[in-house]
N, C-alpha and C positions, 0 to 999 in steps of 0.2 A: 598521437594515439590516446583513445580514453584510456587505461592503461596507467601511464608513464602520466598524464594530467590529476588522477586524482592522487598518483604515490607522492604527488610533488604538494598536495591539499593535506595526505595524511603525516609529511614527514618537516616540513620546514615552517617554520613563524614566519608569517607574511609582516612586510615592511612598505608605507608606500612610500610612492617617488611620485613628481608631479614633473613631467618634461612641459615643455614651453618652446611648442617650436618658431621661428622666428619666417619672416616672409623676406623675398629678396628683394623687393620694388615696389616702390607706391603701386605699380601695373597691379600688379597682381594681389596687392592687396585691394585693392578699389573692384577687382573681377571676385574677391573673397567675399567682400562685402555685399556686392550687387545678388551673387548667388546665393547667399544667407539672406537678405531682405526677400529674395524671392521665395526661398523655401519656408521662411516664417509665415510668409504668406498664404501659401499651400495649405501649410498647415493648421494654421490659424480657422482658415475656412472648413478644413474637417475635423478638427477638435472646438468647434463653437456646437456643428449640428450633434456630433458625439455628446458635447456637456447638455445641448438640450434635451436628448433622447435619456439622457441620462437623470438629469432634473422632474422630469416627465414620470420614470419608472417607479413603481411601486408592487406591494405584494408580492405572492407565492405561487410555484410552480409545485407545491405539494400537493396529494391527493385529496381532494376533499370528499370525494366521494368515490363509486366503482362504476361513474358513468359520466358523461359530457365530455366535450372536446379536453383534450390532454396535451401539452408538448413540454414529456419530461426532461430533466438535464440529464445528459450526458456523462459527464463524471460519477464514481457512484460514491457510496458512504459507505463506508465499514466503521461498526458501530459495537464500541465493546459492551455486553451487558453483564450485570452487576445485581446486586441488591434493589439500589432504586429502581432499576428499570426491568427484571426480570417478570413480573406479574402480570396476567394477561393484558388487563385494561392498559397501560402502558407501554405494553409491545403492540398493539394495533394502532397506539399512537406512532409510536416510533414509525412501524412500517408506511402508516398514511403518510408521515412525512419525507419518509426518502430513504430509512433505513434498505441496504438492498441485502447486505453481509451482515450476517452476526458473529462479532469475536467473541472465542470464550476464554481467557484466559487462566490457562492450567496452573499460574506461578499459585493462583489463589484456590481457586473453584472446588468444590469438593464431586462428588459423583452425582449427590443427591441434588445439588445446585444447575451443574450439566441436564440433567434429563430435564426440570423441570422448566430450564431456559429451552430448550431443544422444543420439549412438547405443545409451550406455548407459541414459539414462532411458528409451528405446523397450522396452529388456528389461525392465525392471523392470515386473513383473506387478501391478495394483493388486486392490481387492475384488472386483472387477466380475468380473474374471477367474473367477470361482467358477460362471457364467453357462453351462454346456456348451453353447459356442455355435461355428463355427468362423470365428475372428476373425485380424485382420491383429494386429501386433505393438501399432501407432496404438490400436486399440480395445480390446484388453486392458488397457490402459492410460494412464487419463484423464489426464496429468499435462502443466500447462501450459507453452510456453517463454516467456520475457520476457526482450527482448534491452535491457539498458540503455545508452544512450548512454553516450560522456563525454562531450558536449555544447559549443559554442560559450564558451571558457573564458578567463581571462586568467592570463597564467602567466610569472614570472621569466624571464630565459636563462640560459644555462650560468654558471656562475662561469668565473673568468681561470684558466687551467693544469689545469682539472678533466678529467685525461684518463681519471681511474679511473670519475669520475662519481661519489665516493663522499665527494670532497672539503665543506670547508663554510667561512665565513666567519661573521666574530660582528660583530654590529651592537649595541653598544652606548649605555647610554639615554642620554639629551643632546645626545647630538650629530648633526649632519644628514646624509643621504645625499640623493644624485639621479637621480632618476627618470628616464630618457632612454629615447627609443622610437624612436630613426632606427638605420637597417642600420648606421652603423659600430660604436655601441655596442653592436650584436647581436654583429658579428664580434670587437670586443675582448673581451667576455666583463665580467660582471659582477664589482664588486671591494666593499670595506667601503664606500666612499664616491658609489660610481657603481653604480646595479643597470639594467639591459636590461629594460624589460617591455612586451608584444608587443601594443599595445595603441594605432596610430597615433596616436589622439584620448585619450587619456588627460587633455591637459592642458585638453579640453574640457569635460569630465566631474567636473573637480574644481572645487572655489576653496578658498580659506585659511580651516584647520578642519576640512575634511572627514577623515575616518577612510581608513587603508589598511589593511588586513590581510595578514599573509602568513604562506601556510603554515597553512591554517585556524585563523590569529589566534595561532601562537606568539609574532609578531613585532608588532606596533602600532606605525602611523605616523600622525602628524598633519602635516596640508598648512598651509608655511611660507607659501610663493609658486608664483606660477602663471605662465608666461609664453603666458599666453590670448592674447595680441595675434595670434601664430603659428599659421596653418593649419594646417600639422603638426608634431610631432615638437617641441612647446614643452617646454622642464625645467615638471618640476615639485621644488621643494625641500619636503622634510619632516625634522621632526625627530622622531628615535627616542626612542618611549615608554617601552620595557622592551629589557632585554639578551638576546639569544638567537642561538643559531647559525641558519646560512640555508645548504639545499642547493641543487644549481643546479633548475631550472623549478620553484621555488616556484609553489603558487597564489597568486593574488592575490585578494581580494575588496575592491570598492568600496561600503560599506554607504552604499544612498539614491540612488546614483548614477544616473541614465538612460543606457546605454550606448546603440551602434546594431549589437550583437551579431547577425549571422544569428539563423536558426531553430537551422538546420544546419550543422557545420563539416563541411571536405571528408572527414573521415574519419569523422563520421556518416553521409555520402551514402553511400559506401564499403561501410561497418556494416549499414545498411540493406536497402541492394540485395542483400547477402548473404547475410544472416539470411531473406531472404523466398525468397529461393531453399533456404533452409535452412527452409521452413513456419511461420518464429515464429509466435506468435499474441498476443505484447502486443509495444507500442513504450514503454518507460519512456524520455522527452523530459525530459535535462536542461535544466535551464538554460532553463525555458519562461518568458515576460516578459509576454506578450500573447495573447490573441483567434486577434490576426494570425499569430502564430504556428504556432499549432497547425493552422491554417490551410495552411500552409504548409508543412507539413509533413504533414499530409493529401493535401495537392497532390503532395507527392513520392513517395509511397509508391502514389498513384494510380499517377505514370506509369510507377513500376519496373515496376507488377504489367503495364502494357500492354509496354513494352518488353521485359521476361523472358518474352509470350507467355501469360501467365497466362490461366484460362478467365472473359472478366467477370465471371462469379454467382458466382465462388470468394470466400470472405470476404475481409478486408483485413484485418493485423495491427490491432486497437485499440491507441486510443493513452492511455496514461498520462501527464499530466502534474506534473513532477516539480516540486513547489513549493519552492523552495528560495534568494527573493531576497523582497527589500521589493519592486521594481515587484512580482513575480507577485502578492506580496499584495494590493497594491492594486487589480491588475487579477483578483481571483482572481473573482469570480463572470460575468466574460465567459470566462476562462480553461477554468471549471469549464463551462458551456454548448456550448464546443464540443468538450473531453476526452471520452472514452469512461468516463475513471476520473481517478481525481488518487493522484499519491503524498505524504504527506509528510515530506519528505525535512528531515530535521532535522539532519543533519550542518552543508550549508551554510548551514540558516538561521539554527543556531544563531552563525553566524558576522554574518550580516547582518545579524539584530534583536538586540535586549539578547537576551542568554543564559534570562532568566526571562521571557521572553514566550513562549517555543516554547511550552509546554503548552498557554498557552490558545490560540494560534493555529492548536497542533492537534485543540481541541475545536471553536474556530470552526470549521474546514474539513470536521471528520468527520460534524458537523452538516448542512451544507450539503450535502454528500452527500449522506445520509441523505434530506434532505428531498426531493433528486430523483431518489432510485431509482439512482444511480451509485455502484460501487465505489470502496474509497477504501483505500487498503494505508498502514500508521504504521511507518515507516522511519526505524534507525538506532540503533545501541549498545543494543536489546533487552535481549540478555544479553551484552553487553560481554565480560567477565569470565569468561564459559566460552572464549574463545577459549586461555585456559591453564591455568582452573580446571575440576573437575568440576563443581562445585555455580556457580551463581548469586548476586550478591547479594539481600539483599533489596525493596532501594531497584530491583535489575531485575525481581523479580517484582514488584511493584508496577507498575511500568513497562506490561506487557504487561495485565495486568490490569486495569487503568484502560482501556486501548487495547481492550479489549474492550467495557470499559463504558459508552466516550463512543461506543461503534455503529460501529467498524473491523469492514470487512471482511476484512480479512486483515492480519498482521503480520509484518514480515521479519530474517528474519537475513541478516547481511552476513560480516563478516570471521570471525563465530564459527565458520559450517559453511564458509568458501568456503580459509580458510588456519589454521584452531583444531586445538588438539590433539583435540577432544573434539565433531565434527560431529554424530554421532548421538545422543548426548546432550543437542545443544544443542537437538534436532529435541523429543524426547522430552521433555525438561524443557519445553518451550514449548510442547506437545500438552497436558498438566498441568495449566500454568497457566490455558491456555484453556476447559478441561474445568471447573475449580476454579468459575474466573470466571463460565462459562456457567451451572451450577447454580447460584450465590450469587444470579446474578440472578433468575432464576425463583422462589428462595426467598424472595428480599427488594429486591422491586423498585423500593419505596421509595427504594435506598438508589443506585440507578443512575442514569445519565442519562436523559434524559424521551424522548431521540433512540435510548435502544437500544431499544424495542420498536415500532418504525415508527412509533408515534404523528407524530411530524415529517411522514412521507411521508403518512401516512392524511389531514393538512390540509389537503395542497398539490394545486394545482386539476389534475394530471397524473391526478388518479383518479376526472375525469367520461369519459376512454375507458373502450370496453367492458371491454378487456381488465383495466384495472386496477381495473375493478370488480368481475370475475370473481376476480379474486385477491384482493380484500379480501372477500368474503364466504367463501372457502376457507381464509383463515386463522381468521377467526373460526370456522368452524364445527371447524377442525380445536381450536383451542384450547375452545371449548365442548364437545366431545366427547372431552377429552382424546386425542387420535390421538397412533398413534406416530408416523405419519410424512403426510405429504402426497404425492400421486404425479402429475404434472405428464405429459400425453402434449402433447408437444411438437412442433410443423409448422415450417419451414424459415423465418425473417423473423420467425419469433412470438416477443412479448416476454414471454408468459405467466409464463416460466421468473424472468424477471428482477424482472419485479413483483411477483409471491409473495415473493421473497426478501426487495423493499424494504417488506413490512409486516412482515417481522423475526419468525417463526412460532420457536417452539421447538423445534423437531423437524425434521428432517432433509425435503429437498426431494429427491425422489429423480426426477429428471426422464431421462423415456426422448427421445431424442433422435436426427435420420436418420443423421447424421454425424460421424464424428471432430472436425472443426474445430470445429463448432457446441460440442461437448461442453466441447472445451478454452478457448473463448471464453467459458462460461458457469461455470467452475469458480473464477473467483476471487470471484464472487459469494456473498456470507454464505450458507450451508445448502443449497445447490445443489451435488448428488453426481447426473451425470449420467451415462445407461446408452446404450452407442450400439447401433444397429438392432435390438436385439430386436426389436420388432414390425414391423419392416419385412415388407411384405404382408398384414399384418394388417387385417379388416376392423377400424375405429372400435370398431364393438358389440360385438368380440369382446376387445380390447387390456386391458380395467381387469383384466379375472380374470387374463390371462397377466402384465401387469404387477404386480399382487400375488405373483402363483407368485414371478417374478423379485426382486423384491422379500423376497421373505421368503426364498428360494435366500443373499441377499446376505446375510441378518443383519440389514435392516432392520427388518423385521416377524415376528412371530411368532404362533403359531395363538390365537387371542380378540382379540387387536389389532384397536383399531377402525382405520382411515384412509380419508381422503379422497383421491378420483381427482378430477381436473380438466382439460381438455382443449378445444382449439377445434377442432369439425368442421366439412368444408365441404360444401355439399350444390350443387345445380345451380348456384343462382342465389347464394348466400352465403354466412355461415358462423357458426355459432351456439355459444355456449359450452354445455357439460355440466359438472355439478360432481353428484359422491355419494359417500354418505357408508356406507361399511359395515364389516363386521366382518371379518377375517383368517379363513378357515375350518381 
């Protein structure tokens, strides 16, 4: 069970072994041998034409303009912005090149930063735009917001005399400091020997041995003594592992620990009520621990939208959760049950599990998505490296590339677009990668994970509904008729849009849709480029031809292009799926 695989990624130091199994008989080695030269040779002949097509390839699958043939990736980009890249002329770049989601990060953002990132991706014109249609700012431009929390957090106090805020102390290895969590040590301020951390119960949450972290782990503490006896505000003694300086509101991470952290801290409630007044359309939920959680946070975001007046049938921001502790992991498949999506946020886990476990724990998780048709965004240090370089490392393309292959739906930059010297490049180099990735796998699928081509979803018992029956017979027909694209007429509540996507089709999902919000809800889903009201008043029987016009208008399709229309009509008494299959005229 995923379950029980990744408690066993968040709780044990991996050790390897190298077994050596041995053969019983020349026989059978000489048939080992023989079936090894053959399959070298297989392969050899589909990894020579792979390395030519490969040798061969060049340039960009971004938009260069809002017209000519198009076939965009697949995977999308969620793209934090920041400083350097908040200003119009660099948000039109972003978006020309693949930006699809804009993160706004609440740890930093002020209000007046929020509006006027918000207002500039409304100008920013995407492809759809190409569409002579007469549309609001919203509908020329599909582009999602995702407001992320900082989340319920544990965090150092001030250092003693730090009135620049810029000050630091060094805690050096050997020797012990003490952990104190009562208001007067708030008010004296943290020193080398005595640190403030905001955390009543702390001394409940440890015993002698456990790990501290501070500072996403510049600093390592091991716990001396505990004074558990104390309801609150017990010392905890540790002694310091490695030497490093410390500013004041270090974070703190407890790895393994059970805390009884909210969902929400009060300036999440804050963030929230705000951004929904500001239309967000994702909630990235730091610091998610449980079920109950997310829970709970669904519960809040209900009642802002009644408090703020909101219209009931108006959608509700979806909520992402941001996996980034051992509890989420081990609570990750009730976690993942009531998320709308998961992020995995590898910054802090890489702080909470062994450092070499995040890969596979982000394969476990991409998996498990996969397998239930939920979006799943691989977050953090991408392209690192462009935030002051032009070019990338390797080991970062690699990175994203993989993150394609274990079946991510989307992948994000953080500090490289939101404070980099080089935002639109980082957009453009990770459009590339994606591009690169996306054709290697259709070329040599072999060599991918079993979960990037929906095979996972096509198992899982979610695909005895109609609807996701109607979408597994539209991928396969669109992949047996090689189609350029698939065309989804989409109704108000229908998941059509979202299940197509989870059997992971090659070719672009071009989903006509009644509404702005509906659109931006559905765009971080893998191959899902949605088109808002063209056929609004359209009869049913008339929509598939003007949705090809549109379609091909876009760059989609082009004239002998086969594609697939698929759609659920409703007629008196019920509502029946259409699926067909023809040719571009």
């Amino acid at each position: 069970m995923l379950r029980q695989a990744i408690i066993r990624l968040a709780s044990k130091q991996s050790t390897s072994t190298l077994n050596v199994v041995g053969a019983n008989s020349q026989g059978s080695l000489l048939h080992t041998a023989n079936s090894a030269r053959t399959l070298v040779q297989m392969m050899s002949t589909m990894a020579s034409s792979s390395l030519t097509n490969i040798a061969s390839c060049s340039g960009s699958s971004a938009e260069p303009s809002v017209s000519g043939a198009w076939k965009p990736q697949l995977t999308k980009i969620v793209a934090t912005i920041g400083p350097t890249s908040e200003q119009l002329p660099v948000m039109k770049d972003l978006v020309r090149c693949g930006l699809r989601i804009m993160r706004l990060n609440f740890s930093h953002a002020t209000v007046e930063e929020v509006e006027l990132r918000i207002a500039n991706l409304k100008q920013c014109e995407g492809r759809h735009g190409n569409i002579q249609l007469e549309k609001k700012d919203g509908e020329r431009n599909v582009r999602a917001v995702l407001l992320d929390t900082r989340g319920p957090e544990i965090r150092m106090g001030k250092l003693k005399n730090d009135f620049s805020g810029h000050e630091t102390i060094r805690l050096t290895v050997g020797k012990e400091v003490n952990l104190r969590t009562s208001e007067d040590w708030q008010n004296n301020g943290s020193t080398e020997t005595d640190l403030f951390i905001d955390y009543p119960k702390l001394h409940k949450v440890l015993m002698p041995g456990s790990k501290i972290l501070l500072d996403d782990g510049a600093i390592i503490l091991t716990v001396k003594h505990v004074e558990s006896d104390k309801e609150f505000h017990g010392n905890v003694v540790c002694t310091i592992d490695n030497t490093g300086d410390l500013r004041s509101r270090a974070g703190v991470n407890l790895p393994g620990a059970e805390t009884d952290l909210p969902a929400l801290s009060a300036k999440d409630k804050v963030d929230i009520r705000y951004g929904m007044t500001k239309d967000v359309d994702y909630i990235a939920a730091s610091f998610v621990q449980s079920a109950a959680h997310v829970r709970e946070i669904k519960a809040y975001v209900k009642q802002c939208a009644q408090d703020l007046g909101l219209d009931p049938s108006y959608p509700l921001p979806l909520i992402i959760s941001k996996i980034e502790s051992q509890t989420a992991l081990r609570n990750f498949d009730e976690i993942l049950t009531e998320s709308d999506g998961i992020m995995v946020a590898r910054g802090d886990l890489g702080v909470e599990i062994p450092i070499h476990q995040v890969t596979n724990a982000q394969k476990e998780m991409v998996a498990a998505c996969n397998a239930v048709g939920k979006p799943v965004i691989v977050a953090t240090q991408m392209l690192e490296s462009m935030a002051k370089n032009p070019r990338p490392t390797r080991a970062e393309v690699s990175d994203v590339t993989n993150a394609v292959y274990d079946g991510a739906d989307a992948v994000m930059t953080s500090g490289e677009t939101a404070k980099g010297k080089y935002p639109v490049d980082t957009i453009k180099m990770m459009n590339e990668i994606i591009a690169s990735a996306e054709q290697f796998a259709i070329d040599r699928p072999d060599l991918v994970s079993p979960s990037y081509g929906g095979k996972i979803f096509a198992n899982n018992s979610s695909e005895g509904c109609i609807e996701a029956s109607i979408a597994k017979a539209t991928v396969a027909a669109a992949s047996k008729r090689g189609a350029a694209a698939i065309i989804v007429l989409a109704k108000v509540g229908s998941d059509l849009p979202r299940l197509v996507s989870a059997y992971r089709p090659n070719v672009p999902i071009v989903t006509f849709v009644p509404s702005s919000k509906m659109a931006r809800q559905l765009i971080l889903n893998r191959g899902i480029h949605p088109v808002v009201g063209a056929l609004s008043g359209v009869s049913f029987h008339k929509r598939p031809a003007i949705a090809i016009k549109y379609a091909k208008d876009m760059g989609f399709l082009k004239s002998g292009d086969d594609v697939v229309i698929v759609g659920i009509e409703d007629d008196e008494k019920d509502e029946f799926g259409t699926m067909k299959v023809t040719s571009v005229p």
